[in-house]
C-alpha positions in Angstrom: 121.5 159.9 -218.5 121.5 163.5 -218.4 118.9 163.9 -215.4 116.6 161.7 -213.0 112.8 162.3 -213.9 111.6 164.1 -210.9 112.6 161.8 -208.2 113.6 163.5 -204.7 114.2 167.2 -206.9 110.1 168.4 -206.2 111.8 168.4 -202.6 113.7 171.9 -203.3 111.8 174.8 -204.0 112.4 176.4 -207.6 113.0 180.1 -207.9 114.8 182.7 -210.0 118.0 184.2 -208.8 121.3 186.1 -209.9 125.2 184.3 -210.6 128.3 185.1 -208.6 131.7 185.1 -211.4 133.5 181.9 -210.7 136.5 184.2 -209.8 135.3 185.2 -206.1 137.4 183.3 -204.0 135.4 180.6 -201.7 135.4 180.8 -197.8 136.6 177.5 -196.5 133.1 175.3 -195.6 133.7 173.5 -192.9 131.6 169.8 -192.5 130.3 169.5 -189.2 130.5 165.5 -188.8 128.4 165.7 -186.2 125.2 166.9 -188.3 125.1 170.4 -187.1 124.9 174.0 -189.6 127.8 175.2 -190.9 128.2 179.0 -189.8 128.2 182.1 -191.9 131.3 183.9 -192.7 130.0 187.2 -191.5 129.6 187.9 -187.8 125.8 188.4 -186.7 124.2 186.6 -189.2 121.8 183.3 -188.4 123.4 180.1 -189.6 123.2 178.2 -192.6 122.2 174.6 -193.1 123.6 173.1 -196.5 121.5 170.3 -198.1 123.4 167.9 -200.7 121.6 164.8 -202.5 123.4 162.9 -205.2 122.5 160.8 -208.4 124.8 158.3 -208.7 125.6 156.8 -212.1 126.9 153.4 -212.2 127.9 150.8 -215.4 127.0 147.4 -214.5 130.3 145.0 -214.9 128.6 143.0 -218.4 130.2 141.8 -221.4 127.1 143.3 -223.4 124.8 146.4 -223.2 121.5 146.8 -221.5 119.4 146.0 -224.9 121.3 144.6 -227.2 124.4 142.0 -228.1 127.0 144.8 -228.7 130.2 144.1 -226.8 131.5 147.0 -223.8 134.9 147.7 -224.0 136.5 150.8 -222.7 138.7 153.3 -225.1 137.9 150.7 -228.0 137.8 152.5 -231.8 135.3 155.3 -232.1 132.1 153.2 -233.3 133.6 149.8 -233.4 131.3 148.7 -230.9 127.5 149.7 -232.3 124.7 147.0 -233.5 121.9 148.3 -235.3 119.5 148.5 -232.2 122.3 150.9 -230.5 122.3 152.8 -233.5 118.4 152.7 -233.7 117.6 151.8 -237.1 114.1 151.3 -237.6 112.6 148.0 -236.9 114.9 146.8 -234.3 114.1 145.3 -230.7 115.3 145.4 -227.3 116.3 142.4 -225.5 116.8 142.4 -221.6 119.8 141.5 -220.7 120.0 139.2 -217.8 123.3 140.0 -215.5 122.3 143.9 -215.8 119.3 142.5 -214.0 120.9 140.5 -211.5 123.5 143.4 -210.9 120.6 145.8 -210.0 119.1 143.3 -207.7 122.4 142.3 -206.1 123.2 146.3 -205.1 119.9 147.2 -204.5 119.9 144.1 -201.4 122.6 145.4 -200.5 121.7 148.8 -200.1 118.7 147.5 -197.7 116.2 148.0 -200.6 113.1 146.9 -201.3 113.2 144.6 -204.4 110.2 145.5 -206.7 109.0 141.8 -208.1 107.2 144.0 -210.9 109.0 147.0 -212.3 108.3 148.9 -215.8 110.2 150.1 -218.7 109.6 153.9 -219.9 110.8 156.0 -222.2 112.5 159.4 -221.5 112.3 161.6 -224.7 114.8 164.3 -225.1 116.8 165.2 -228.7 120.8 165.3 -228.8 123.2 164.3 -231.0 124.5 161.2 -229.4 121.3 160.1 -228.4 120.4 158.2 -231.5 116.6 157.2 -231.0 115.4 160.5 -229.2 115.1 158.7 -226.1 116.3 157.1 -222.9 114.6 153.7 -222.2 115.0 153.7 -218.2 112.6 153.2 -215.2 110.5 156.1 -214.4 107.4 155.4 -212.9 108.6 151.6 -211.1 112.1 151.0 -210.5 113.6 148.3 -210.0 114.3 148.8 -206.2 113.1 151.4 -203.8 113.9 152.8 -200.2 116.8 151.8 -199.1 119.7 153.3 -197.1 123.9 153.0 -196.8 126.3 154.0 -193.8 129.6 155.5 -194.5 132.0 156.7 -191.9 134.0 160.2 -192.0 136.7 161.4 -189.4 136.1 164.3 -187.0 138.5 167.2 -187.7 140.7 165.1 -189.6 141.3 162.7 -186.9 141.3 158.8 -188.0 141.3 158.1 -184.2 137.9 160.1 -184.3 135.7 158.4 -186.7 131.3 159.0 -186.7 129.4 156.6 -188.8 126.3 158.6 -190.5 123.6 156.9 -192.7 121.9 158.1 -196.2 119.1 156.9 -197.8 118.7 155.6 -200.9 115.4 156.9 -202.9 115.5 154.4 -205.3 117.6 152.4 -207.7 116.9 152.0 -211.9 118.0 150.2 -214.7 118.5 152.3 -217.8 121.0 152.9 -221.0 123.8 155.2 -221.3 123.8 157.8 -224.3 126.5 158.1 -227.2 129.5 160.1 -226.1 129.6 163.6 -228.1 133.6 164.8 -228.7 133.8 168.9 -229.5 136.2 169.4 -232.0 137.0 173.4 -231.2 140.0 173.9 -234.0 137.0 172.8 -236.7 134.2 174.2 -235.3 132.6 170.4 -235.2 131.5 167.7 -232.8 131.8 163.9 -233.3 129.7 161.2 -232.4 130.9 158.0 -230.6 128.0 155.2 -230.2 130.1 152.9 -228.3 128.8 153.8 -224.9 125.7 154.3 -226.1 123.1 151.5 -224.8 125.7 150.6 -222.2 123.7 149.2 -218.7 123.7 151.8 -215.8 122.3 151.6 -212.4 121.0 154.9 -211.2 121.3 155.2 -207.0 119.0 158.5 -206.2 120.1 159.2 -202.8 117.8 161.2 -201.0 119.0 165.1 -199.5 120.7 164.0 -196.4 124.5 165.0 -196.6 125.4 168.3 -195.7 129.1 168.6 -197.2 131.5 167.8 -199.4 133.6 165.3 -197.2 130.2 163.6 -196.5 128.9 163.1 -200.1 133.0 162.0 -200.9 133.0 159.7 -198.3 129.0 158.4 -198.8 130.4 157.6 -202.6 133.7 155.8 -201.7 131.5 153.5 -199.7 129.1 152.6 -202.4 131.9 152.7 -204.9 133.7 149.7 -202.4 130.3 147.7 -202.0 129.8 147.9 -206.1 133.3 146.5 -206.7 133.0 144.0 -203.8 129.6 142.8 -205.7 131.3 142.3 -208.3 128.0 144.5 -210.4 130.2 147.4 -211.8 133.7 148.0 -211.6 132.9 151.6 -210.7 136.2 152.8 -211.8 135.9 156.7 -212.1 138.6 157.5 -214.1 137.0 155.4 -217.0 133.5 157.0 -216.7 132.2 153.9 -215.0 130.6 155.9 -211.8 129.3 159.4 -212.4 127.9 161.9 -210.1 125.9 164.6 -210.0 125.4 166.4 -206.7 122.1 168.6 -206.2 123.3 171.3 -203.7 121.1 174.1 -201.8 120.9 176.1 -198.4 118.5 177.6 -195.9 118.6 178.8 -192.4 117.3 177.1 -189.5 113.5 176.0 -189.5 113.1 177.5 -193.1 112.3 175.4 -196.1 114.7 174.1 -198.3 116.4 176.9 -200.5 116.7 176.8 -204.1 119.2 174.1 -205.5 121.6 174.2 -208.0 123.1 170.8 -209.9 126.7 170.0 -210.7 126.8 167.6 -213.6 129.2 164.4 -214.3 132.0 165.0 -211.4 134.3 162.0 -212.0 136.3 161.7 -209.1 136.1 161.5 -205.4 138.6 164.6 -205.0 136.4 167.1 -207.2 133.2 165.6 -206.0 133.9 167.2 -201.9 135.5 170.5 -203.5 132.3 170.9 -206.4 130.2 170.6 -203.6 132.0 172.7 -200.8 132.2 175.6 -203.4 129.1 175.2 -204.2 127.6 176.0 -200.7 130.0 178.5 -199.8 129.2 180.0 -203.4 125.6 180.1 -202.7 125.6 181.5 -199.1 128.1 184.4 -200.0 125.2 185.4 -203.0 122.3 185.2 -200.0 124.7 187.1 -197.7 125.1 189.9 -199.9 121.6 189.9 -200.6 121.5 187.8 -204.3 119.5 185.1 -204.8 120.4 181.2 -206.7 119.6 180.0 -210.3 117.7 177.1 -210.0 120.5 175.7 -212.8 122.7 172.8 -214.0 126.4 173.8 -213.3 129.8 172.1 -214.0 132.9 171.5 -212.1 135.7 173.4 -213.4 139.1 171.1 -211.4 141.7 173.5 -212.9 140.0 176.5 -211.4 138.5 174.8 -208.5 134.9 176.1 -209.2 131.7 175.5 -210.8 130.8 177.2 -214.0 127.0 177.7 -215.2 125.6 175.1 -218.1 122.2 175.9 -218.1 119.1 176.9 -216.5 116.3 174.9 -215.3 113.9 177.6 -214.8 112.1 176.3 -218.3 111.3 172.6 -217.4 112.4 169.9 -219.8 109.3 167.8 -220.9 110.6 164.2 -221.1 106.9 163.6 -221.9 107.3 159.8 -220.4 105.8 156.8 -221.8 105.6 153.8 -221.2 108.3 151.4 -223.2 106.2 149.6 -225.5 109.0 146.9 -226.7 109.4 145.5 -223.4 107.0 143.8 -221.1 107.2 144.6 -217.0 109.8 143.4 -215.7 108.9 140.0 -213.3 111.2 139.2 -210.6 110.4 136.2 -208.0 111.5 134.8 -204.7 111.3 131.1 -203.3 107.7 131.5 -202.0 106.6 132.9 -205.7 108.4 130.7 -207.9 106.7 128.2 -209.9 107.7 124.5 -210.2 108.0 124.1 -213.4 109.7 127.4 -214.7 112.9 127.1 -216.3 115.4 128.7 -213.7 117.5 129.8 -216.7 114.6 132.4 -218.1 113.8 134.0 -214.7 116.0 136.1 -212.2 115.2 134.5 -208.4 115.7 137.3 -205.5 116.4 134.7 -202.6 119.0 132.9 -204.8 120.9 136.5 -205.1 120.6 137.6 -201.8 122.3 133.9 -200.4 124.9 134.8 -202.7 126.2 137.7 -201.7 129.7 138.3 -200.7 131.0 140.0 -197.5 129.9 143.9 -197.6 133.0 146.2 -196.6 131.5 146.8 -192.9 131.3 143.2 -192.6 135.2 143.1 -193.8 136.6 145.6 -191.6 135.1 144.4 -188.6 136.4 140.8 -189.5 139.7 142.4 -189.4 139.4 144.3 -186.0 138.1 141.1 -184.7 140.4 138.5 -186.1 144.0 141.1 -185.7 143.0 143.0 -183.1 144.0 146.3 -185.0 142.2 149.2 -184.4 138.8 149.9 -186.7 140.0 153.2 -188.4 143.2 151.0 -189.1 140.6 148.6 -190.7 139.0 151.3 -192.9 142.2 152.2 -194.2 143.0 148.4 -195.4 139.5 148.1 -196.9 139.6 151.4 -198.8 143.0 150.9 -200.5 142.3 148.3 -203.5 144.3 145.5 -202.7 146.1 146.3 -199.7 143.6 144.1 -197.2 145.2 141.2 -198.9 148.3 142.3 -198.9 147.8 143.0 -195.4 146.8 139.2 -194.8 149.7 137.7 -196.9 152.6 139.5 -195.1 150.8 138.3 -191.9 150.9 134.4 -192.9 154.2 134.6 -194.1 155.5 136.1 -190.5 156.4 136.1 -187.2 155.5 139.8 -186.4 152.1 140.3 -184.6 149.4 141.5 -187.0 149.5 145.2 -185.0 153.3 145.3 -185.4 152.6 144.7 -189.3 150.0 147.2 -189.6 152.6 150.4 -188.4 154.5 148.7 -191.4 151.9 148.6 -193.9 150.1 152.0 -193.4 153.5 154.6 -192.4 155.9 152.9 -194.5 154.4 150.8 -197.5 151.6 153.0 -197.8 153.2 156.1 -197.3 156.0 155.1 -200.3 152.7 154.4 -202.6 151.6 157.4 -202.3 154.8 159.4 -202.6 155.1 157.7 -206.1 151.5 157.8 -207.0 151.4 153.5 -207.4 148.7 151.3 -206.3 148.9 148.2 -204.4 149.1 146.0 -207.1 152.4 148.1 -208.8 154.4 148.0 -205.6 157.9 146.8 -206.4 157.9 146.0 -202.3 156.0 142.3 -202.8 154.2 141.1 -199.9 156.7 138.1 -199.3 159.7 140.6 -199.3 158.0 142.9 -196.6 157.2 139.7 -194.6 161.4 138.1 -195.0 162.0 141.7 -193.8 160.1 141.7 -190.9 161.4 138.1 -189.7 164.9 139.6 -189.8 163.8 142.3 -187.4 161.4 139.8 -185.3 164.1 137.7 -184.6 166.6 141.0 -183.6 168.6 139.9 -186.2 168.6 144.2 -187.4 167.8 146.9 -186.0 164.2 148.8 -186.5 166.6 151.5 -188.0 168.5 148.9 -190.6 165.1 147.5 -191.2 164.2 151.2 -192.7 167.1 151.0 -194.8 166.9 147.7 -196.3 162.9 148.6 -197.0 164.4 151.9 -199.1 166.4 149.4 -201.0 163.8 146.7 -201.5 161.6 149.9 -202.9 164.3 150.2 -206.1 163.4 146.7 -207.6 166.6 145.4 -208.1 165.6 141.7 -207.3 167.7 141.8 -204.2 166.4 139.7 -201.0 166.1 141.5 -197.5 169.0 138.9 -196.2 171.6 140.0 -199.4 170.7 143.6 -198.9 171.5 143.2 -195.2 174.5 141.7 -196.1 176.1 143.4 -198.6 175.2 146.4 -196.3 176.5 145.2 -193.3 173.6 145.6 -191.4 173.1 142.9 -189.3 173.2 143.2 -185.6 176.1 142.4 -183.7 175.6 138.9 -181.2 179.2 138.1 -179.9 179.9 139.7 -176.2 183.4 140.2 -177.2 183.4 141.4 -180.4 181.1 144.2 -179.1 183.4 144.9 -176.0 186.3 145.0 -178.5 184.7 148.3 -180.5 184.0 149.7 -177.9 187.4 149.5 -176.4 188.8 150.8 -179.8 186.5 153.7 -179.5 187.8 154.7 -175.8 191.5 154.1 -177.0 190.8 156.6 -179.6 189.1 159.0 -177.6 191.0 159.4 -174.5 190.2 163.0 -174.0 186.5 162.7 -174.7 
């Protein structure tokens, strides 16, 4: 999708103004966690108050597209994966598929939306080259869930110990297809067309204009990203194109209207999401401070030169000219109260069934951990956020000793830290849970030192299929139990060392 039909955007006001070259070098925004304006660079002048909403794009977790049978598979051969509805030859029909349904309805509940139990089909006409049909079937006039809302947490100044939860609200949620993929060939002047994608399911979250920085919309779209993965209703893996966002970015002073926004298209990655965004409002309060005024334009996210580059303007308004879909029939959704007796549960998608169903939401997880460990909550958010570690967390702890706050110090400055350094996940740790927790019995039962402990963990990181009790061994780590054994180094060191 390259744009949400109106939506929240009628909330900015549109107006013509002049580009600043992507070479000027941004002034560091600062995000006030607390809510408040983030202050111009020059002294004397009134504060600014930066507005960010984002359009999240989501693939639902299917074996098959929104419309058709075709199978999803990422990086498979260029147009191995096409029927002849995704390639729109004439005559052929779309068929609902059932999990993208469920999937919508499963984030949208919980997302604290409303479920609409009758939403429509439309199509959104626009011509490009891997857009086969010359249009977009999505939901335009009645999505599939409305006003909802999400709470994320951010630290203050950096500070994990000093953690504000904030809450943004979701306009709306819709089911629709993803286009063809379009691959620019510069050496021969060409571009090629990839139909896999296209017809793929996607959830669109419209979030509504309440962040006001980088680190906010960054930390409001790791949350989301966590509660789609936890659902199980897309895998929402960035790198792979599976969630997509585009950030709507403007600023005004105090008690003004909203100022003119700008849109920065397709950022795929959590990093470049809070710097697109913070360059973006520095970029357009520099231009009002020096007296310019902002394109109402789409814009990219350059990551090699850490700035965002013009597209397009806006100022001549695209005419989608929506209709409705006429191949598929609303959209009927039901609860207990509303289903019939005799329907066959098999044909129909029930609301209360999905909702009973749901799994623990990351919020719920963390404070299951503070509760049940007694580790401190920005400890908690640390476990949830890192793809796998919570269990990790949990297995060393069942296979130990320790107390669950002595593990954590282990897991987060040593395990976590050695990740990191070598750019691994969770999952590619040659440090196995059951290795960490033989370690820590050794040091629980003062068998080493915390300091031997550190060295043994540096050789359990090289892989070499040693156990924490060889490596000790082999080492001569171990601490030293006999009285007189002790008493007899030390007497060797005095008798060397008269004069000291």
């Amino acid at each position: 999708a390259r744009g949400c039909g109106g939506g929240w955007r009628r909330a900015w006001q549109r107006g013509l103004g002049g580009l600043v070259p992507a070479s000027r070098p941004p002034r560091v925004v600062a995000c006030n966690a607390r809510g408040g304006a983030v202050p111009a660079g020059k002294s004397g002048l009134a504060s600014w108050i930066p507005v960010v909403g984002l359009e999240i794009h989501a693939q639902i977790s299917s074996n098959s597209k929104l419309f058709s049978g075709s199978q999803v598979q990422f990086a498979a051969p260029p147009n191995s994966l096409v029927s002849f509805f995704d390639a729109s030859l004439p005559g052929t029909l779309p068929v609902l598929n059932r999990r993208c349904v469920e999937a919508a309805v499963m984030t949208g509940l919980a997302l604290n939306c409303s479920i609409n139990k009758k939403s429509l089909f439309d199509r959104k006409h626009y011509f490009y080259a891997d857009l086969p049909a010359g249009y977009q079937i999505t939901q335009q006039r009645v999505p599939i869930a409305v006003n909802g809302s999400l709470s994320y947490s951010l630290c203050i100044d950096n500070k994990m110990s000093q953690m504000v939860t904030k809450t943004v609200r979701i306009k709306q949620i819709q089911l629709e297809q993803d286009s063809g993929k379009s691959l620019h060939d510069d050496a021969r002047s060409q571009t090629l067309v990839d139909l896999n994608r296209a017809g793929v399911g996607l959830m669109e979250v419209v979030m509504e204009p309440d962040l006001c920085c980088g680190e906010e919309a960054a930390a409001a779209v790791r949350e989301l990203q966590l509660i789609l993965q936890t659902l199980g209703s897309s895998q929402a893996i960035m790198a792979e194109g599976q969630l997509r966002v585009d950030a709507n970015v403007s600023v005004h002073h105090p008690g003004e209207p909203y100022g003119v926004r700008t849109e920065v298209k397709n950022i795929n990655s959590l990093r470049f999401l809070a710097k697109a965004v913070d360059y973006e409002i520095q970029r357009q309060i520099e231009e009002l401070e020096n007296g310019g005024t902002i394109l109402n334009e789409t814009r990219a996210f350059d990551s090699k030169l850490g700035c965002t580059v013009p597209m397009r303007d806006k100022e001549g308004k695209q005419d989608y000219r929506f209709m409705p879909e006429p191949n598929l029939p609303p959209l009927i959704l039901y609860d207990a109260k509303s289903l019939p007796a005799n329907v066959n549960h098999q044909q129909v998608v029930n609301i209360d069934w999905i909702h009973e169903r749901l799994p623990d939401l990351p919020s719920v997880k963390r404070a299951k951990l503070v509760e049940l460990y007694g580790i401190l909550p920005e400890h908690s958010f640390t476990l949830v956020n890192e793809d796998g570690l919570t269990e990790f967390f949990e297995n060393v702890v069942k296979q130990t000793q320790m107390k669950p706050k002595k593990v954590i110090g282990w897991i987060l400055n040593d395990l976590l830290s050695y990740l990191k350094q070598h750019s691994l996940t969770v999952k590619e740790s040659p440090v196995s849970s059951f290795l960490l927790a033989d370690l820590l019995n050794l040091l629980e039962k003062k068998e080493i030192s915390a300091s031997a402990a550190k060295q043994v963990f540096e050789e359990l990181w090289k892989g070499e299929g040693k156990t924490p009790l060889e490596i000790v061994k082999e080492k001569q780590l171990q601490l030293i139990q006999d009285q007189e054994e002790l008493e007899r180094i030390c007497q060797a060191v005095i008798d060397e060392r008269e004069k000291e």
